[in-house]
Structures are given as C-alpha cells and as structure tokens.
C-alpha positions as CSV (number, residue, x, y, z in Angstrom):
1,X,117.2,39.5,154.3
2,X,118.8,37.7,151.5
3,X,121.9,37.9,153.5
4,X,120.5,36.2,156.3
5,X,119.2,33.6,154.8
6,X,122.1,32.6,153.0
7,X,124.1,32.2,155.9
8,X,121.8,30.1,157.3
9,X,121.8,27.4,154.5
10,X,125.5,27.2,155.4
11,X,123.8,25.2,158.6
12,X,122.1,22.6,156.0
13,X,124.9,19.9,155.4
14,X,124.7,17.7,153.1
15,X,125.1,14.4,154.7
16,X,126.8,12.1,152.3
17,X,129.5,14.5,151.9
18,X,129.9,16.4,155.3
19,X,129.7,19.6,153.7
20,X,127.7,22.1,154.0
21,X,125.2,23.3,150.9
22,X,126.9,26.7,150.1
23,X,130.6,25.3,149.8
24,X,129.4,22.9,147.9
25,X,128.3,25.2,144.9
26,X,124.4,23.5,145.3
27,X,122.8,27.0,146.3
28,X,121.8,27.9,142.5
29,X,119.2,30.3,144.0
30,X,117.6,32.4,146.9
31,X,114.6,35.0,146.0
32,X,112.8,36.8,148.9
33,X,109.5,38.8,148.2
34,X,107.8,41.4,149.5
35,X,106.1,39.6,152.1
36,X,109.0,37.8,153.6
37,X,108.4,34.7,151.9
38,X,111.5,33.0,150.8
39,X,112.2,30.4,147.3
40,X,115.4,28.3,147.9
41,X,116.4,26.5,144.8
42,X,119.1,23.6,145.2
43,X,120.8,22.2,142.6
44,X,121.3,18.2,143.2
45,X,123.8,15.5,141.7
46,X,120.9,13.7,140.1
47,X,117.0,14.8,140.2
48,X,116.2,11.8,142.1
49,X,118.4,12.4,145.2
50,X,117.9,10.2,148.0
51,X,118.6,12.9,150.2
52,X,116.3,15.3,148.8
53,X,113.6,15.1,151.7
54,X,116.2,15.8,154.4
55,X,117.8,18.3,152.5
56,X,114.2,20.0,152.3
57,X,113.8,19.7,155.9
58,X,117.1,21.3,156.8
59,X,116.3,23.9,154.7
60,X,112.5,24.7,156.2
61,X,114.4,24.2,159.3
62,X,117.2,27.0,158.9
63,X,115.7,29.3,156.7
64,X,112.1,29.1,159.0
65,X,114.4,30.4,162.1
66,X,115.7,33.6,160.3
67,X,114.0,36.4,161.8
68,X,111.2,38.3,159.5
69,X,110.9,34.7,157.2
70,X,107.3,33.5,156.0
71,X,106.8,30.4,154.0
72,X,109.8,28.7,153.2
73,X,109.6,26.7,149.5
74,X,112.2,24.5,148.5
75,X,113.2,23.5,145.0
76,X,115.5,21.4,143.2
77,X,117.6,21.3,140.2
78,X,120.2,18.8,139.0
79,X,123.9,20.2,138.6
80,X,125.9,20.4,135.1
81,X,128.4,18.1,134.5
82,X,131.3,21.0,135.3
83,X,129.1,21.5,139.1
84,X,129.4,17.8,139.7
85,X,133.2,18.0,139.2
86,X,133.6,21.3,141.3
87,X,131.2,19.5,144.2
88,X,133.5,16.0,144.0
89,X,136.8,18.1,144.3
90,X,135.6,20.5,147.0
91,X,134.5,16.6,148.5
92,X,137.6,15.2,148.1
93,X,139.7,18.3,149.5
94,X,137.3,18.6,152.2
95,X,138.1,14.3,153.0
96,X,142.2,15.3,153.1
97,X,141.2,17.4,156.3
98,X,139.9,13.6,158.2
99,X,143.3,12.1,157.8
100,X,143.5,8.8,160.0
101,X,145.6,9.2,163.0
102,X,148.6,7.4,162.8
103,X,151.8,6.6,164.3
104,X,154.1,7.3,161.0
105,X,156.6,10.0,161.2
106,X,155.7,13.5,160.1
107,X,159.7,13.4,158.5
108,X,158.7,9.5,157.0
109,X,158.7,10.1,153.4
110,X,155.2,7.7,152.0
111,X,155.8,6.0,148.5
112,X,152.6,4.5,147.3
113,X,154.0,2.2,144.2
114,X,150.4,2.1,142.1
115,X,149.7,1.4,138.4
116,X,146.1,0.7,136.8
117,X,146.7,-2.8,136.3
118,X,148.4,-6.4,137.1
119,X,151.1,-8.1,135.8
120,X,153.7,-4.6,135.5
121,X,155.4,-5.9,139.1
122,X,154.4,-3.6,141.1
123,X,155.5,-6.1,144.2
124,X,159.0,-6.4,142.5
125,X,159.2,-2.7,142.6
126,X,158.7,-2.7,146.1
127,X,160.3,-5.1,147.7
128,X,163.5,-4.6,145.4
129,X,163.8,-1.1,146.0
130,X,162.8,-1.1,150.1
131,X,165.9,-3.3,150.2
132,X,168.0,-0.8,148.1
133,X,166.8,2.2,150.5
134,X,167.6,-0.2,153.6
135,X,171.3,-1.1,152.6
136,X,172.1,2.8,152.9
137,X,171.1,3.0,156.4
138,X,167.3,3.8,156.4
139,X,164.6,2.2,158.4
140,X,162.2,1.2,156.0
141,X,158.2,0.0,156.2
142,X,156.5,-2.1,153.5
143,X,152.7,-2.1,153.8
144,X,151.0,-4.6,151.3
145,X,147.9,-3.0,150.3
146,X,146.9,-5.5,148.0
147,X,144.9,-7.5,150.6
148,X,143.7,-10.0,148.6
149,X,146.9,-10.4,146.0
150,X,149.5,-10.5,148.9
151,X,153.2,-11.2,147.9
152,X,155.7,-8.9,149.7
153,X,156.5,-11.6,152.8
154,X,157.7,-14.4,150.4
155,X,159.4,-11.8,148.5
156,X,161.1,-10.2,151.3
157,X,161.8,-13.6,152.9
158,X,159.5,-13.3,156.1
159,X,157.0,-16.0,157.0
160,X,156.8,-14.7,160.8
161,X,153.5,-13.6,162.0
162,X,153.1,-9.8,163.0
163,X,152.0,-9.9,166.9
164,X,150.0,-7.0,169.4
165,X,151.5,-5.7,172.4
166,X,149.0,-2.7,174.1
167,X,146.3,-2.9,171.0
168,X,149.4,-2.1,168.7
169,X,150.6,-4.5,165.9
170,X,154.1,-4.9,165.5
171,X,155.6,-5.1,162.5
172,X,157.8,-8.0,161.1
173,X,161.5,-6.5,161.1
174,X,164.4,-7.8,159.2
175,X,168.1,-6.1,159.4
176,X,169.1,-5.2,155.8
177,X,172.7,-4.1,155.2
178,X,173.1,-0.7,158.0
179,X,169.1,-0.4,157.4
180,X,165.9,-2.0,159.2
181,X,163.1,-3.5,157.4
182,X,159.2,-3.1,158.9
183,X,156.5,-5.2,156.8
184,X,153.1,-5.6,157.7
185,X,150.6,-7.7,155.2
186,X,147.6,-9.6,155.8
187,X,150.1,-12.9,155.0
188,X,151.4,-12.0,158.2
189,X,148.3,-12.0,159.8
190,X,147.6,-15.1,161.9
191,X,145.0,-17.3,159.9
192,X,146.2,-16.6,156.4
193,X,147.4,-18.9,153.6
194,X,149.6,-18.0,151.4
195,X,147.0,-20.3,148.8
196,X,143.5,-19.2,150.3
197,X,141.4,-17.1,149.0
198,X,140.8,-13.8,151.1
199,X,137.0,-12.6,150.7
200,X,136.2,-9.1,151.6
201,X,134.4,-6.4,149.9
202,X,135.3,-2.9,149.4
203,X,134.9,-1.4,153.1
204,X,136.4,-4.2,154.4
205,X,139.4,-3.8,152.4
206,X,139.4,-0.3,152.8
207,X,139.1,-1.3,156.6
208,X,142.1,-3.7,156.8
209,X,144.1,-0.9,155.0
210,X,143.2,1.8,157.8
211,X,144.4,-1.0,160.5
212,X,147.6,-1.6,159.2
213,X,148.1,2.7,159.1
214,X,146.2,3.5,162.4
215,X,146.9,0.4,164.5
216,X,150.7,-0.5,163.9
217,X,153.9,0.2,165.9
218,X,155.7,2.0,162.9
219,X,157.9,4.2,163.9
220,X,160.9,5.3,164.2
221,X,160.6,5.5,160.4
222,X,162.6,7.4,156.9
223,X,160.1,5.5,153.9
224,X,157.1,3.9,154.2
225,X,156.5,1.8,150.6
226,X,153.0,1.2,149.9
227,X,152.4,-1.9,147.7
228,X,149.0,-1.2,146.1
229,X,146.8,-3.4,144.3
230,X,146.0,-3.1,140.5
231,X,143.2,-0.9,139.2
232,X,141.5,2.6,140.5
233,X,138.7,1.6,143.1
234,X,138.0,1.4,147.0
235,X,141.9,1.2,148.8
236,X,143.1,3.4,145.9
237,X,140.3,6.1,147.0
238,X,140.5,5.6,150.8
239,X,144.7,6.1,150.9
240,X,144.1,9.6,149.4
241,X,141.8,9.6,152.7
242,X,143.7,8.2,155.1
243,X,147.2,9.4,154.4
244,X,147.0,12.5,152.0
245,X,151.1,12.8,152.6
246,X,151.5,10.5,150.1
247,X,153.5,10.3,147.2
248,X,152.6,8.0,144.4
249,X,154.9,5.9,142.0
250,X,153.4,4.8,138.9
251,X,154.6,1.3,137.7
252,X,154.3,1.1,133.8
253,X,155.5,-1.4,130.8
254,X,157.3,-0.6,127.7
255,X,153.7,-1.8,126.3
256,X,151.1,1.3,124.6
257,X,148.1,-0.6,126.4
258,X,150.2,-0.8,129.7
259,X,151.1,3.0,129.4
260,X,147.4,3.7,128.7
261,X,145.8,2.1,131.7
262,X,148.9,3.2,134.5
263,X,147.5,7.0,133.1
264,X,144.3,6.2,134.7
265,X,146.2,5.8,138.2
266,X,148.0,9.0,137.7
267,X,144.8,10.9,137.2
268,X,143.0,8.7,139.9
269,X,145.8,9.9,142.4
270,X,145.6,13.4,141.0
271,X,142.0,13.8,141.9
272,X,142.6,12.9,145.5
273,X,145.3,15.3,145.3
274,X,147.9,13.0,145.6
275,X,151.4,14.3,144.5
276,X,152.7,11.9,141.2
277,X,156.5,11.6,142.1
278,X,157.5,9.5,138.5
279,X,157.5,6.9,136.6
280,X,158.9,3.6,136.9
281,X,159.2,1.4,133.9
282,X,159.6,-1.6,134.4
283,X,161.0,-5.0,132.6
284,X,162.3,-2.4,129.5
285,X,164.0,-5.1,127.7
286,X,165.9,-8.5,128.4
287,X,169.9,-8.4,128.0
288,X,171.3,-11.8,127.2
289,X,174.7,-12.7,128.5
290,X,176.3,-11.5,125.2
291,X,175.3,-8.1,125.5
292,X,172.3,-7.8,123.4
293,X,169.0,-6.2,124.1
294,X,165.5,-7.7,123.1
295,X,162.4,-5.0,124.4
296,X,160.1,-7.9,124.7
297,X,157.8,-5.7,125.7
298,X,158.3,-2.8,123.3
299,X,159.9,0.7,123.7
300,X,159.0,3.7,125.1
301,X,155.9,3.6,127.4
302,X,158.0,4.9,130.4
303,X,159.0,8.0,128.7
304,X,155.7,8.3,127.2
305,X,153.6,8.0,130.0
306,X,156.1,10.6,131.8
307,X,155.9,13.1,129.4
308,X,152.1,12.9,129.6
309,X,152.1,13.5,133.3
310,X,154.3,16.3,133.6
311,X,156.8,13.9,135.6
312,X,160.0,12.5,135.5
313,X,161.1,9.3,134.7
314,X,162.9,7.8,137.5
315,X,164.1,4.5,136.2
316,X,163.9,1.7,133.7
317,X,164.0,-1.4,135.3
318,X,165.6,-4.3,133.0
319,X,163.5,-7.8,132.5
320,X,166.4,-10.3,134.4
321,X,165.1,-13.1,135.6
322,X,167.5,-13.2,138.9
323,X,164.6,-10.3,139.7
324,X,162.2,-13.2,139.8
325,X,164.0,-16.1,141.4
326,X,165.2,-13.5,144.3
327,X,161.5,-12.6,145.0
328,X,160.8,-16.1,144.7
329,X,163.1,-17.7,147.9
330,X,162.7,-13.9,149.4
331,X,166.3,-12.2,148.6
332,X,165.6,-9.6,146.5
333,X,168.5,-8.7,144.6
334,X,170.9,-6.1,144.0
335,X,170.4,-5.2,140.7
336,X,171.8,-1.8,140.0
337,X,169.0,-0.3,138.5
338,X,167.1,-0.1,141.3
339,X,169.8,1.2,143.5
340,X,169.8,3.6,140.9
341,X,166.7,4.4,141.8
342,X,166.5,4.4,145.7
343,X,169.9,6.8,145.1
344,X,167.9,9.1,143.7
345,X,165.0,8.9,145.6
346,X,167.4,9.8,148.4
347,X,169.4,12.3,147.1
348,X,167.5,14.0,144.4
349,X,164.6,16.5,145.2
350,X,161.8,15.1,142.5
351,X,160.6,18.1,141.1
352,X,157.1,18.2,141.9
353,X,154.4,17.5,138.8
354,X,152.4,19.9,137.4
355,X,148.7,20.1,139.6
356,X,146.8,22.8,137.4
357,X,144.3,20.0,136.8
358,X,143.4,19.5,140.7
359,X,144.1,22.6,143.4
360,X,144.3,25.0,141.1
361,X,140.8,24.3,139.4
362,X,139.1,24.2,143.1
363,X,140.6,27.5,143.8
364,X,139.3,29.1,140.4
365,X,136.0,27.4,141.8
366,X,136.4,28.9,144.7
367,X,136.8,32.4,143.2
368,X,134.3,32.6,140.8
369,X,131.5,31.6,143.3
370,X,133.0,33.8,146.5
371,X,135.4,36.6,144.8
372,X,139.3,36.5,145.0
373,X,140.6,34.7,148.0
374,X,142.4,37.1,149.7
375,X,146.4,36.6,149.2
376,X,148.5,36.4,152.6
C-alpha cells in the first residue's frame, strides 16, 4: 500500500513552485500500519509555511482516495540547508520548461552582456560590439534590459519611437556597414524621457522585459544582445525564465572589488542554468598618444575572474575616450578590440564552461532519491 500511496502524493503540488511534492524531495516519510492508517511526513522550506494547510489538505485529499486507506495524518518538517538547494534547482530547471513564446530565431545566437554591478560599461559593451557584428553582414537586435538605466538609443544614435502593427512592436532599425541593426528600449517607447525617472517595481520590470521578448517583430535575426542592468535580482532571474537559450557575457574591471562582485552574476546565471560564454574586461588601461600604458584601474581582474569561472577570456577592452564620445553623439566606434571580439564571437566556437556546480548536482539529486537514471 506504501506504493500506492506514494504515487498519489505525486498528485499534491506544491503551488508556489508548480511541482509536485515527490520531485521536489519534500516526501521525507510515508508509514502505513496494520490497520490501513497512513502518517505522511513533509518536509517544508521553513516550519511556518504559508502553504502548509493546503498542502495538508491535498494530502488528506489524495492519500484519503487510495483504496484500503483509514485516517490520513499529516506532518511537517523543515528541509536542511542541502534540501532547500536540491528543491530551488529542481525549481529553477522545472521554470526552463515555461520559456515565453517568442518570435527570435531558433538559429539567433542570445548574448546577455551582465555583470554584478554599475559603472563597468556594460552599455559600451553592447552597443560597440552589435555594431562590430553588424559591419560583417549580420542582422543584429539590441534589447535594453535595464528599464529604468536606459542608454543604448543615444548610444546607437536612434531617437525614433518603436511603433505596433497587428499587436507586434517593431523594432527601431538602422543599416550598419552590410549588417541591420534592431533595438528595442523603453527610450523608445512613446512617453519616455531620456531625464525622467521610470518607476516600476520588480514584476513590472520583469513584465516590460517579457514584452519586448514576446511582443516584438524580431526576426529575421543572427544575435540578439541583451543589455542588462547591474546587480543579481528580478530581470536577471526572469531572463533565465523567459529565454533559457541564452548565453551570458560577464562585463568586469581590472579592479579586485569589480572582479568580486561580476562573480556573483556568473554564479547567479549559473543557477538558472545559463551557459557563461567569457569574460569581457573592460577599460584595462589607458594608452596615451606616445605609446604608454597607465592600468588606471589595476591589472588582472579579467583573467582572474576567468580563471575562476572555468571560462575564457574573450577580450580586454582599452580605456579610450573616443569609446565615450562615440556613445555620446550615438556612433559607436571602431575600435579594434572589439572587432576583435565580435571576430571571435563569429568565428570561434567558445568552449563551453564547466556546469558540475548546476545540472550535474540536480542529476546526482536525482539519483540518490530515485536510483540511476537510466542511460539512452
């Protein structure tokens, strides 16, 4: 009967999480006695679950309909710390499988430029090198994630608004060299200011992120460059959502501190099972007309933070202030490390980073609570 029951707790979902109680490791136990009387014991995030009540109902429910069962008891438990982390990465897998529905290319190759703070230029980074990966040809698309911190039209030189035809937005487009620009940003958006405030909260700006993925015109499409705002909360969590595809650039400083905090995004990116293509450093050191180089910002942090990861590091961008006056008056410019960098982004395979610390745990998870998954 033990059987029986257990496959009828897979019924009892948990409702925050859209899973249901025996994936989710939270069946710690099931005892049936003699008399057909059955103790369910669940183990919980935190002892005072919200959901608790529901959960026992469910449980009553299910377990009450199995043939030959008497009383039903429930009890509850509160998960280790290593149960929470199994539950949150079977949660976050389970999330990859509710990918928004969007009109981007299966063949469009998504870059989501990220770092765990402001100020590394992130937005130079983007803009700079969709121009690069224009000039040879490609049709590129800039989305501006960073609702409220906005910068990629000024620094890709369009003050257009984007405009709906049959409940699709269309893109602002700009020819660059052989190559097609598509940017979409809420400065496009009709009733923004490049100088007002915009107020949202977190599902909101998760919400404006999943219109400019589900409701635009993108294709035809070869990159899609994701400009994403500083830090490791609400858009960074709902991309890994939305578009699991994605790739993920982390923008770093020479700076220790700098190299520190863009870690954080790796390993945020990593538990949504994002793949970390490389590192970008950015404004290594300033080269004066006379040839000599001054690391402003110190030495190092891109290589460091690579090594760390387990990824390569694709380029180190010089500090040259034509970087900032092109971004300025929208003309990015040419400088020739980042066509270094969108050459190899074209034409080198990135070798993919090391994801021991993500899949590979939730499958040992998934083995030691179910037996060996079966190879095919």
């Amino acid at each position: 009967m033990e059987a029986a029951v257990r496959r009828a707790l897979v019924d009892v979902i948990d409702p925050e999480l859209g899973d249901n109680v025996v994936a989710l490791g939270m069946v710690h136990r099931v005892d049936v006695d003699d008399a057909g009387d059955v103790d369910v014991t669940l183990a919980l995030t935190t002892a005072g679950c919200p959901l608790r009540a529901q959960l026992m109902r469910d449980v009553r429910e299910r377990v009450g309909a199995v043939e030959g069962v008497g009383d039903v008891r429930v009890h509850f438990g509160e998960m280790t710390a290593e149960q929470k982390r199994s539950l949150m990465q079977r949660a976050r897998w389970k999330a990859r499988e509710n990918a928004v529905d969007t009109d981007i290319p299966a063949t469009t190759r998504v870059l989501a430029v990220s770092s765990g703070k402001g100020g590394v230029g992130k937005s130079s980074v983007t803009s700079n090198l969709a121009v690069q990966l224009a000039v040879r040809g490609l049709t590129v698309g800039v989305l501006d994630a960073d609702i409220g911190g906005f910068s990629i039209p000024r620094m890709l030189g369009l003050d257009g608004r984007v405009e709906a035809v049959d409940g699709k937005m269309l893109p602002l487009e700009k020819a660059v060299g052989a190559g097609r620009l598509k940017v979409v940003s809420m400065g496009s958006i009709e009733g923004s200011a490049e100088d007002e405030a915009v107020m949202l909260r977190g599902l909101m700006l998760n919400r404006a992120v999943q219109h400019f993925l589900e409701d635009v015109r993108w294709a035809p499409l070869d990159y899609l460059l994701i400009d994403m705002p500083p830090g490791t909360s609400d858009i960074q969590m709902g991309l890994a959502r939305m578009l699991p595809r994605a790739e993920v650039l982390i923008v770093t400083t020479p700076a220790l501190a700098a190299q520190n905090v863009a870690a954080r995004a790796a390993d945020m990116a990593r538990k949504g099972y994002l793949r970390v293509a490389g590192v970008v450093e950015n404004m290594s050191a300033f080269v004066c007309d006379h040839g000599e180089s001054y690391p402003l910002f110190g030495r190092g942090g891109g290589e460091r933070l690579a090594a760390q990861l387990g990824v390569p590091l694709l380029a180190s961008i010089p500090l040259d202030p034509s970087v900032a006056a092109g971004g300025d008056v929208g003309r990015p410019g040419a400088m020739e490390a980042f066509a270094a960098l969108a050459e190899r982004l074209v034409d080198e395979a990135v070798p993919a980073a090391d994801m021991a610390g993500c899949s590979a745990r939730l499958l040992d998870d998934v083995e030691a609570r179910l037996g060996p998954v079966p190879s095919t």
